[in-house]
C-alpha positions in Angstrom: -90.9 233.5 91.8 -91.3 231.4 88.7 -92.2 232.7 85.3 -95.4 231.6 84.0 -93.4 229.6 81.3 -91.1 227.9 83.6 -94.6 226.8 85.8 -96.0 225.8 82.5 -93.1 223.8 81.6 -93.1 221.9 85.2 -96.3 221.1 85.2 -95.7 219.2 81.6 -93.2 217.4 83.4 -95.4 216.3 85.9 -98.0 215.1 83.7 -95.1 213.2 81.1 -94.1 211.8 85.1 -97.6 210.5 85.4 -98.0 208.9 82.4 -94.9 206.8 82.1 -95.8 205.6 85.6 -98.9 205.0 84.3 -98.2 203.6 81.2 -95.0 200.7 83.2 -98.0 200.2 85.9 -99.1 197.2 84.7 -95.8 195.9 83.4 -95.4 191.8 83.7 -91.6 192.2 85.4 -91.3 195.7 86.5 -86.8 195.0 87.5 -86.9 194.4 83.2 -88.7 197.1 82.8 -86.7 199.8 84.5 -83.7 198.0 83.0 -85.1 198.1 79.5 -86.3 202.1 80.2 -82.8 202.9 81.5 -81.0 201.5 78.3 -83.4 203.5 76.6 -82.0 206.6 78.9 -78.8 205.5 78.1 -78.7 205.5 74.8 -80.5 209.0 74.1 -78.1 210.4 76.3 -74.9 209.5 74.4 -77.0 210.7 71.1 -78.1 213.9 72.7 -74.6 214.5 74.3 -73.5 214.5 70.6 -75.6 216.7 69.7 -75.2 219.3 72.6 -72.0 219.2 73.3 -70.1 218.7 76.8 -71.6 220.7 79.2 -68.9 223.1 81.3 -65.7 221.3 83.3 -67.4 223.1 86.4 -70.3 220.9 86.2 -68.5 217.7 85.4 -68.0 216.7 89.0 -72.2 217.4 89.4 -72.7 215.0 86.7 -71.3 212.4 88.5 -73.0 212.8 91.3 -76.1 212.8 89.6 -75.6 209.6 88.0 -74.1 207.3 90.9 -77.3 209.0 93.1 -79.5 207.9 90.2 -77.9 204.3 90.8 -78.6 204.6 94.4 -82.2 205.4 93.6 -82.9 202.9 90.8 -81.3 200.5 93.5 -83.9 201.5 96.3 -87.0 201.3 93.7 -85.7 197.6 93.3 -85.8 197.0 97.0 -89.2 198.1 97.4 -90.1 196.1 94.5 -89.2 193.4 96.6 -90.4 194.6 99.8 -93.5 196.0 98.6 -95.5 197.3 95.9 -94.2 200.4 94.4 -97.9 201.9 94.5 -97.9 201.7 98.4 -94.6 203.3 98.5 -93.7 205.5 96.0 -96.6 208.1 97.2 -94.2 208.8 100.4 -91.3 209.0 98.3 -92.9 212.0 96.3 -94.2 213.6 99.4 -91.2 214.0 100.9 -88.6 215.2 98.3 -90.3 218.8 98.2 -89.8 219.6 101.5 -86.1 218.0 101.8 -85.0 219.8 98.5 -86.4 223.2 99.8 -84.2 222.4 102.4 -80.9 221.2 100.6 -81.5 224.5 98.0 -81.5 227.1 101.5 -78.2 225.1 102.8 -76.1 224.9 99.0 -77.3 227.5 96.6 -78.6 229.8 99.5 -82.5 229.8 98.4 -84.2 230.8 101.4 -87.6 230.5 100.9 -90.7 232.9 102.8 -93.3 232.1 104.9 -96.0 231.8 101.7 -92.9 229.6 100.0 -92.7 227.2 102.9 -96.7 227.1 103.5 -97.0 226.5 99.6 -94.5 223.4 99.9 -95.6 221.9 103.1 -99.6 221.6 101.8 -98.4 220.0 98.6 -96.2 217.6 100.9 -98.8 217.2 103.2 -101.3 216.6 100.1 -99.9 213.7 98.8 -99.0 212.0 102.3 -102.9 212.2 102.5 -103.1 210.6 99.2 -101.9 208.0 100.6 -103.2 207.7 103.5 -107.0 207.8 101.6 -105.7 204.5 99.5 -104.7 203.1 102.8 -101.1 203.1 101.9 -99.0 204.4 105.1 -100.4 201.4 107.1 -98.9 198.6 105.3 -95.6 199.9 103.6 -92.2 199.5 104.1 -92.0 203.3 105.5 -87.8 203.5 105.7 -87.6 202.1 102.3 -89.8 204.7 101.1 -88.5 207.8 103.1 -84.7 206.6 101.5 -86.0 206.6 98.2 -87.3 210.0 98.9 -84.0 211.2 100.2 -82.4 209.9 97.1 -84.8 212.0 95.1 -84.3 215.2 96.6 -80.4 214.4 96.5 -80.2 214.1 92.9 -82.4 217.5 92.4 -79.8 219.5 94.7 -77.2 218.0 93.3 -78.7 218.9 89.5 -80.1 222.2 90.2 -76.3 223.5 91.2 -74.6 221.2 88.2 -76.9 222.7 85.8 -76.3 226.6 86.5 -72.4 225.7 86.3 -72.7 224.0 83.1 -73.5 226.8 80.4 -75.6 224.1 78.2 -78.5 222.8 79.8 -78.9 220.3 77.2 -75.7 219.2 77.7 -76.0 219.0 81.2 -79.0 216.8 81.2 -77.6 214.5 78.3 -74.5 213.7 80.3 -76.6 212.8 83.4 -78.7 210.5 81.1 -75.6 208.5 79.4 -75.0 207.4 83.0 -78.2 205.3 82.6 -76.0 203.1 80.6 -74.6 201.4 83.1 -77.7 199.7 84.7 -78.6 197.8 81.8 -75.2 196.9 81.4 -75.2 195.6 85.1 -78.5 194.0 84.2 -77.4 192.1 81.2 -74.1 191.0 83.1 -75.7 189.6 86.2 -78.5 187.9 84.5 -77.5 187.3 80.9 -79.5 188.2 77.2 -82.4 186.6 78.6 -82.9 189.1 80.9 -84.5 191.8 78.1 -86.8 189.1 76.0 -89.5 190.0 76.8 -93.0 190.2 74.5 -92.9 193.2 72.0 -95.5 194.9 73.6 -93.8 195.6 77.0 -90.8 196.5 75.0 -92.9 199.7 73.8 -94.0 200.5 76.9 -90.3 200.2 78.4 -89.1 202.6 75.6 -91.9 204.8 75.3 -91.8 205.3 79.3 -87.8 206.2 78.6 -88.3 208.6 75.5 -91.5 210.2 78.3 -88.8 210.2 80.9 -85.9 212.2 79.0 -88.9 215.1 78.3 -89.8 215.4 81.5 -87.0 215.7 83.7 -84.9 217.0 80.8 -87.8 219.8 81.7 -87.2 219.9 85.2 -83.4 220.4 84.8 -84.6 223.3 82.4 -86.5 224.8 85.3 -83.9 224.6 87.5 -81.8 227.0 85.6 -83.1 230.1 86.9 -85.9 229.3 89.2 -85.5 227.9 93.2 -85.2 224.3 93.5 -87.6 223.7 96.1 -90.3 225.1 94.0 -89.3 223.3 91.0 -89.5 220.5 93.4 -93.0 221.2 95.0 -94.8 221.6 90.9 -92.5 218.6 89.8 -94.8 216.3 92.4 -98.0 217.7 91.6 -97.6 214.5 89.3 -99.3 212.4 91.6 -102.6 214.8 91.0 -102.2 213.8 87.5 -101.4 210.1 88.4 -104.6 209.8 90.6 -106.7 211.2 87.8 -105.4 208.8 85.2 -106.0 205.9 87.3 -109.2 206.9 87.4 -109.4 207.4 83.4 -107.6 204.4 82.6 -106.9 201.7 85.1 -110.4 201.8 87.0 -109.2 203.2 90.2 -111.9 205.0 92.3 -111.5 208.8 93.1 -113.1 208.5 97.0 -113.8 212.0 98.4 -110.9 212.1 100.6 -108.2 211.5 97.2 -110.4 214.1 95.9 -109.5 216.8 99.0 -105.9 215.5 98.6 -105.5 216.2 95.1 -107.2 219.9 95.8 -104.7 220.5 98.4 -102.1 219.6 96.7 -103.4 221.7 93.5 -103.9 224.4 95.9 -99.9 224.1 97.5 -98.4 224.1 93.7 -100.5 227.5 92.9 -98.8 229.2 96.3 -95.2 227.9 95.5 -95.5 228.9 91.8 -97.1 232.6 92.3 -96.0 233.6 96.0 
């Protein structure tokens, strides 16, 4: 079960989520973006990792992991920017990365969940797959592109949840997953050249802002993951889409039909089961 702070905490991290998707929404070149939010990673993690210290040889090999699945991710986000719009995907990606963390946390770190557990999980998972389905999504994506990306998702939260309870320094930890960022930039500026980040000033601030959002919020998430089961961490962490839904609504004119409304309960209702069962 999760302590009231540690439910507190992931639900903060799934509002910061929301808003720096939010906020890179509307973004004139969203590969420049990511590339400009990544350097932003980047950099804070190398600061941070200065700050906090290595984390423990035991989770070095974890660390890794973390950052070439983060590459692998970043990688499949860029595909679907080219094979569809990351709205009509992403929602897929979310819903499924509960449920297959839940399962990689029973098969690694032992965390069999109960019956109320797995219920709790498969509504929110269930929630935001109806989410989609209200905006009309799951009929017109790129479905295998969006079930990878979800895969790659719940890969990198196994793979954290264990490197972080063999590191001894949870700042650490998180700061030497970040510093991987570094290299997409790099990759960026190397295959396209110094033109690739000029870009206006004001999509610069969102690009950083979303990073400095980003480091908070899963920096949170790795917190979580400390002490509590991953699958639950998982399962809160998505509730982000709740929040997403609801600042559309506040601040990019998107409609709240009644059927997004249902979703959003049901998925309210499936984080309140996997954070008190």
């Amino acid at each position: 079960m999760l302590s009231p702070f540690s439910i507190a905490m992931v639900l903060l991290a799934a509002l910061l989520h929301a808003s720096w998707n939010a906020l890179l929404r509307g973004g004139l070149d969203r590969a420049r973006s990511m590339a400009m939010m990544n350097a932003t990673l980047g950099i804070a993690g190398l600061v941070l990792l200065a700050i906090a210290g290595l984390p423990a040889a035991a989770s070095w090999i974890y660390v890794v992991a973390s950052g070439v699945l983060h590459w692998i991710y970043v990688a499949l986000l860029l595909v679907t920017y080219r094979s569809g719009d990351l709205g009509e995907t992403y929602p897929v990606a979310r819903g499924s990365s509960p449920a297959l963390v839940a399962l990689g946390g029973s098969l690694f770190a032992g965390e069999w969940m109960n019956l109320i557990g797995i219920v709790g999980i498969g509504l929110v998972c269930g929630g935001i797959f109806m989410l989609a389905a209200a905006k009309g999504r799951l009929r017109h994506m790129n479905l295998p592109w969006a079930l990878a990306t979800g895969v790659s998702i719940a890969a990198y939260t196994v793979v954290d949840g264990i490197g972080v309870r063999a590191s001894g320094n949870w700042a650490g930890y998180t700061a030497a997953v970040f510093a991987f960022f570094i290299a997409m930039p790099l990759w960026f500026l190397a295959r396209s050249g110094a033109g690739f980040f000029k870009a206006p000033a004001t999509e610069v601030a969102k690009a950083v802002g979303g990073g400095v959002i980003s480091i908070l919020a899963y920096g949170a998430i790795i917190w979580a993951m400390q002490a509590s089961p991953m699958g639950a961490v998982s399962a809160l962490r998505e509730t982000s889409v709740v929040f997403a839904a609801l600042l559309g609504a506040a601040f990019l004119g998107e409609r709240l039909t009644a059927q997004r409304i249902v979703a959003c309960c049901i998925i309210a209702a499936g984080a309140v089961v996997v954070g008190w069962h």
